[in-house]
C-alpha positions as CSV (number, residue, x, y, z in Angstrom):
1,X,-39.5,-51.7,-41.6
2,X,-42.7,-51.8,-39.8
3,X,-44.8,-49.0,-38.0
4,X,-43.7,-50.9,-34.5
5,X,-39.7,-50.7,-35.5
6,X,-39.5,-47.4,-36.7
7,X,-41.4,-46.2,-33.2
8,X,-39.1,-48.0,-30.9
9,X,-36.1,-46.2,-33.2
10,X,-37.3,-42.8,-33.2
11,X,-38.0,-43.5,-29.2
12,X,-34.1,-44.8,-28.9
13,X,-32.8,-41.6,-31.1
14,X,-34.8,-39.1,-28.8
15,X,-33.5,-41.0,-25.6
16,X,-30.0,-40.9,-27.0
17,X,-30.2,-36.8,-27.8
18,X,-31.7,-36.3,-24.2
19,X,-28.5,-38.0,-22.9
20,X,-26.2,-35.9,-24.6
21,X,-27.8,-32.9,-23.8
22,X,-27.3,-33.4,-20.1
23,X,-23.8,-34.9,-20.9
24,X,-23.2,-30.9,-22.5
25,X,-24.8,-29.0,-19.6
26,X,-23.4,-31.1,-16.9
27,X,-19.5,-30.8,-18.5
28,X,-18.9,-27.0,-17.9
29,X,-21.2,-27.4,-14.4
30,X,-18.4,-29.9,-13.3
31,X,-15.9,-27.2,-14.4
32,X,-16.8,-24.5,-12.8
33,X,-17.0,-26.1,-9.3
34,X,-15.0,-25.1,-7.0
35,X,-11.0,-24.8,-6.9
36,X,-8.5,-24.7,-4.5
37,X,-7.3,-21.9,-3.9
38,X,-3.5,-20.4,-5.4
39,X,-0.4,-20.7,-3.4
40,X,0.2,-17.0,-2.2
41,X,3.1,-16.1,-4.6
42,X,6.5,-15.2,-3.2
43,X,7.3,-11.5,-2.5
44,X,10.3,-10.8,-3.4
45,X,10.9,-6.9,-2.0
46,X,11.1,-4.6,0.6
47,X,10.7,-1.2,1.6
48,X,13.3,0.8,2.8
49,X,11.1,3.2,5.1
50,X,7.1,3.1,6.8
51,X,6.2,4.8,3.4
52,X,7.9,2.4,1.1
53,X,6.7,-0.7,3.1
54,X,6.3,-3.7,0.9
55,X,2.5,-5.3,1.8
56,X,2.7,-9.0,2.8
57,X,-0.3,-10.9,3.1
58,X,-0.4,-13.4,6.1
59,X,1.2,-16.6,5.1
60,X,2.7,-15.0,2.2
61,X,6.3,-16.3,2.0
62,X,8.9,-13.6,1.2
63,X,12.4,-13.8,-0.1
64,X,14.6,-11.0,-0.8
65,X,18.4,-10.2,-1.3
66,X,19.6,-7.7,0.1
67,X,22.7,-5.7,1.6
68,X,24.3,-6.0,5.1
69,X,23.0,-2.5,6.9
70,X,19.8,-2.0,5.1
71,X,16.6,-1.7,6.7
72,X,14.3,-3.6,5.3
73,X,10.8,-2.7,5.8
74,X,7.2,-5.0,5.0
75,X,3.6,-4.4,6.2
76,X,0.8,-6.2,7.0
77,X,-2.8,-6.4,8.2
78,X,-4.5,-7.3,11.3
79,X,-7.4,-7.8,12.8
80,X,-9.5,-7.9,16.6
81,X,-8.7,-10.9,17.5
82,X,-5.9,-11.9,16.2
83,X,-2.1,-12.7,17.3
84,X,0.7,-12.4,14.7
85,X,3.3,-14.2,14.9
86,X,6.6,-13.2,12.5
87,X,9.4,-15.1,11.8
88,X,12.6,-14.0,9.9
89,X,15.7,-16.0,8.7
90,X,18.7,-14.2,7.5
91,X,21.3,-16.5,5.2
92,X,24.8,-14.6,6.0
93,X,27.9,-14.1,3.2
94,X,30.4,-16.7,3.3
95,X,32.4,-16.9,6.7
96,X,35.4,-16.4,4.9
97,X,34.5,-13.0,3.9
98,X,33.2,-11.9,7.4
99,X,35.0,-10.1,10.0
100,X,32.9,-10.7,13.5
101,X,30.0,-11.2,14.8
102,X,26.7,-9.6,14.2
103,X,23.4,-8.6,15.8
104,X,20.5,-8.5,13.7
105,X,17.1,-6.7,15.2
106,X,13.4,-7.3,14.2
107,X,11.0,-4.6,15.0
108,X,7.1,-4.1,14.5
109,X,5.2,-0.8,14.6
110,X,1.2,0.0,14.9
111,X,0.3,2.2,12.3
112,X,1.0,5.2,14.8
113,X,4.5,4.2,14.6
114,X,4.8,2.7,17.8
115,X,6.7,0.2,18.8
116,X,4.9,-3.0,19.9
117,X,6.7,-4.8,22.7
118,X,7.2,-8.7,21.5
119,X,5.5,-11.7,24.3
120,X,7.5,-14.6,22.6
121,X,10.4,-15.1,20.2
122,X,14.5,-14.0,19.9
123,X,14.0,-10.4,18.8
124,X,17.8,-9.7,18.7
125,X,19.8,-12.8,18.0
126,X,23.3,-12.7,17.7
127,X,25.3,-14.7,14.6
128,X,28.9,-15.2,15.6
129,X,31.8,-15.6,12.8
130,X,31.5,-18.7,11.8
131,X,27.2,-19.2,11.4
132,X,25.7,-19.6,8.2
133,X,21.8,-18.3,9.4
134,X,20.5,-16.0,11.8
135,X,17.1,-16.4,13.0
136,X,14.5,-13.3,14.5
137,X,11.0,-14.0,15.3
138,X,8.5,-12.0,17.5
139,X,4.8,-13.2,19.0
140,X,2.9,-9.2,19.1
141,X,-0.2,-8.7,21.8
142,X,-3.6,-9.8,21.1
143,X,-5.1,-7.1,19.1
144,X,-7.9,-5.4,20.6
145,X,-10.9,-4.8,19.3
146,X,-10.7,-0.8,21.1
147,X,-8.2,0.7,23.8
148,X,-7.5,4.0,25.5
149,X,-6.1,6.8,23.6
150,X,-3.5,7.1,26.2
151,X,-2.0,3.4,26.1
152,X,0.3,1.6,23.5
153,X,-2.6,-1.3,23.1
154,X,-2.4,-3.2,19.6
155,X,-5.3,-1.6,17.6
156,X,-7.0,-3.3,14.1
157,X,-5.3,-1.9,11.4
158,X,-2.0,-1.9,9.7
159,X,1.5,-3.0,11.1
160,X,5.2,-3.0,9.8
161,X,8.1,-5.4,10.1
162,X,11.7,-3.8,10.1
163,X,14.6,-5.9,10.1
164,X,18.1,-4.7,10.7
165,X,21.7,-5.0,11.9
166,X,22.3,-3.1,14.5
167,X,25.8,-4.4,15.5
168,X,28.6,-5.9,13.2
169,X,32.2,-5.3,12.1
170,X,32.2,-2.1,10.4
171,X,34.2,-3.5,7.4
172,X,31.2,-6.0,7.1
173,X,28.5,-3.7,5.6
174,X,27.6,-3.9,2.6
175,X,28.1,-8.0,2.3
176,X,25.1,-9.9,0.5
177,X,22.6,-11.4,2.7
178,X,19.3,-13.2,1.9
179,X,16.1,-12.5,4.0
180,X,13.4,-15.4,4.3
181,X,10.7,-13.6,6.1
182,X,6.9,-15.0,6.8
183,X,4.0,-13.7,8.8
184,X,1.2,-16.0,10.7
185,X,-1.7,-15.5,12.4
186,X,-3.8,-17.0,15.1
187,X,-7.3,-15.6,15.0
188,X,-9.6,-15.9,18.1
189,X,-12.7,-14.2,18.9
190,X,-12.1,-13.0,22.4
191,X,-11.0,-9.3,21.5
192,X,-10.4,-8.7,25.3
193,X,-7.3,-10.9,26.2
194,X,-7.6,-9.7,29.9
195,X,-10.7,-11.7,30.4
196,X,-12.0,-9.3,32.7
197,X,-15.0,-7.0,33.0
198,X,-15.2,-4.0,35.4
199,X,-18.4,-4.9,37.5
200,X,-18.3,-1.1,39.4
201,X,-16.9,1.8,38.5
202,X,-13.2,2.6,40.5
203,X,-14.4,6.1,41.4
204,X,-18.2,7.4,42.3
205,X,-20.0,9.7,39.7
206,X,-19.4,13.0,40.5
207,X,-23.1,15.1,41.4
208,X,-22.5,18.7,39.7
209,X,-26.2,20.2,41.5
210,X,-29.3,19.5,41.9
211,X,-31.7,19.5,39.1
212,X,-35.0,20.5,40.5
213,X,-38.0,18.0,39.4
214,X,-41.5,19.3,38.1
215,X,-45.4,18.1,39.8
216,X,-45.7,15.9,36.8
217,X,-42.6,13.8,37.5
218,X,-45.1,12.8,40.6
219,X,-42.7,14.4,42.7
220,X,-43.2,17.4,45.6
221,X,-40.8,20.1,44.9
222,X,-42.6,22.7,47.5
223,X,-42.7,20.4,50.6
224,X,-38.6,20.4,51.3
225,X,-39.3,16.6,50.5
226,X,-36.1,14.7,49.1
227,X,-35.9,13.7,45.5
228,X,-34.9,10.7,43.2
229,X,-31.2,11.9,44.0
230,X,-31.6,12.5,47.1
231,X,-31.7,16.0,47.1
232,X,-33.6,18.5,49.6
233,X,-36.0,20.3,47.1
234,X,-36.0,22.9,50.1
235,X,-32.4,23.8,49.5
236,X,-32.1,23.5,46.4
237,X,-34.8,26.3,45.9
238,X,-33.1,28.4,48.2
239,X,-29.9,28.1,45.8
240,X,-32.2,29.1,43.1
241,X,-33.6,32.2,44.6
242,X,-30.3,33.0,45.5
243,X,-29.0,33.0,41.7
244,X,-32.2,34.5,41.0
245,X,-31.2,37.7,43.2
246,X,-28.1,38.1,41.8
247,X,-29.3,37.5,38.3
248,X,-31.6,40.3,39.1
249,X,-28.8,42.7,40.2
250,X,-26.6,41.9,36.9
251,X,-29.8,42.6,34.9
252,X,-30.3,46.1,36.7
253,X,-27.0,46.8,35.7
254,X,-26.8,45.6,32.0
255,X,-30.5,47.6,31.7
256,X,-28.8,50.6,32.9
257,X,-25.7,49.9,31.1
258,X,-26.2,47.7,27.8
259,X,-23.6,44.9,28.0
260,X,-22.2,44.9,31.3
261,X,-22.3,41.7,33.0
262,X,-21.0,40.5,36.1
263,X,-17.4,40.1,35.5
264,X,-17.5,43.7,34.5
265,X,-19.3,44.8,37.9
266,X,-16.7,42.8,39.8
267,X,-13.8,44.3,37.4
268,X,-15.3,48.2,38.4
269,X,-15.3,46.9,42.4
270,X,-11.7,45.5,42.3
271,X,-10.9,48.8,40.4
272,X,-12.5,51.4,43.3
273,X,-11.8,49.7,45.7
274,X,-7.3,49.3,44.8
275,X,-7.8,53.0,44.2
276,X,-9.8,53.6,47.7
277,X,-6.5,51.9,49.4
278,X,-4.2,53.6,47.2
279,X,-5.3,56.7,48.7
280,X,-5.4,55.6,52.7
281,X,-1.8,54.3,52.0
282,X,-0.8,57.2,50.1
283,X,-2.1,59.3,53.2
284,X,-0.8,57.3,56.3
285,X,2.7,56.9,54.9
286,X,3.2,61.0,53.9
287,X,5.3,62.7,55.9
288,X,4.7,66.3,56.5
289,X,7.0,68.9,55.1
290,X,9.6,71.1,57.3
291,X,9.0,74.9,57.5
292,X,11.5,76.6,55.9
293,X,12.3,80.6,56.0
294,X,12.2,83.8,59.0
295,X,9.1,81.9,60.5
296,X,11.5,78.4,61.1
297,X,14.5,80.2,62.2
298,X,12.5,82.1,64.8
């Protein structure tokens, strides 16, 4: 083998490692790319109360058995924004072993445990004797982003499903029934569904006093000249010196007297002065008393 032949060799081995190398590092790159994400597994409870609330994630298909006359309770997230949509299919017992008809009811509370009114969907439909599925759905509010304490708004936070019959054959209760149950979501970003904004305020801001400005504000608060507000400095020194009198009386009084204050000084008035009338009533409503003895019969 010449010097040429074994170069070219030890060139094609080196080559050949490089390769494999990159073949070693790229392999677990290419498997840990990314992956689509899992199918939500199916829940298969519910709660029978707000506290025992089974959480459903949205999309998240549920399937439970249950009893005719439970309640059946689920919770679930939401978000400013967003519009939840549930849907709810009820698979009844045999016909054969029914009596009548029945109502079934699907309900959703805010986290305050009030009840959301439902835009879209049949909240209460009615299965007669002879049908093999009920179905319930309800379309909530937009939620908002914030709302007044007073008002029934949706808020961001948690929400709960509660599904029930709420009118049936009482010798039905208690039959097998399976629940199918799933809850969607359409996510905007308009967190005010009104569409509105309040250009003016409804009702003028109301002025409490005037609030006297200092010389370096550039303002002239000795002159009786108006200010930023529109106040007479004028006047409102003359309520000042006013407050300032009677401040001065009060503080005469609470020297002399250590702790009085004005609502004592008008409690002592109010005092002297019911007992002042007590005594002109007490006086002009006396009648005067009849002589008796030698000096009367006389």
């Amino acid at each position: 083998m010449t010097r040429r032949t074994f170069r070219l060799t030890r060139t094609g081995l080196a080559v050949g490692a490089a390769g494999a190398a990159v073949l070693l590092v790229a392999t677990p790159a290419a498997a840990d790319g990314p992956t689509p994400a899992p199918v939500e597994a199916t829940l298969t409870k519910a709660g029978t109360s707000f506290l025992t609330a089974a959480a459903v994630h949205i999309d998240q298909p549920v399937r439970v058995s249950a009893a005719t006359g439970e309640y059946l309770y689920w919770s679930f997230p939401a978000q400013a924004g967003q519009t939840s949509s549930i849907a709810a299919t009820v698979t009844l017992a045999d016909p054969a072993t029914r009596s009548g008809a029945s109502t079934w009811t699907i309900d959703v509370f805010d986290g305050l445990r009030r009840r959301q009114p439902c835009t879209a969907g049949m909240q209460a439909p009615v299965g007669s004797a002879t049908d093999r599925q009920v179905r319930a759905g309800c379309v909530l509010r937009q939620v908002r982003a914030w709302a007044e304490p007073w008002s029934a708004d949706p808020l961001p936070g948690t929400y709960y499903v509660r599904l029930s019959v709420t009118d049936l054959p009482e010798q039905d209760l208690g039959l097998p029934v399976q629940v199918e149950l799933r809850v969607s979501a359409d996510v905007s970003g308009d967190t005010s569904p009104e569409g509105g904004r309040l250009a003016a305020p409804l009702t003028p801001t109301v002025r409490q006093g005037a609030v006297l400005t200092s010389a370096a504000d550039g303002t002239d608060t000795a002159d009786g000249t108006d200010t930023a507000d529109g106040t007479d400095t004028a006047d409102a020194a003359g309520q000042v010196s006013e407050e300032s009198w009677w401040d001065g009386v009060v503080g005469w009084f609470s020297g002399w007297l250590p702790g009085l204050t004005s609502r004592w000084i008008w409690t002592v008035a109010g005092g002297v002065l019911a007992a002042v009338g007590g005594v002109v009533g007490f006086g002009l409503t006396r009648r005067p008393r009849r002589r008796t003895g030698p000096a009367a019969a006389g």
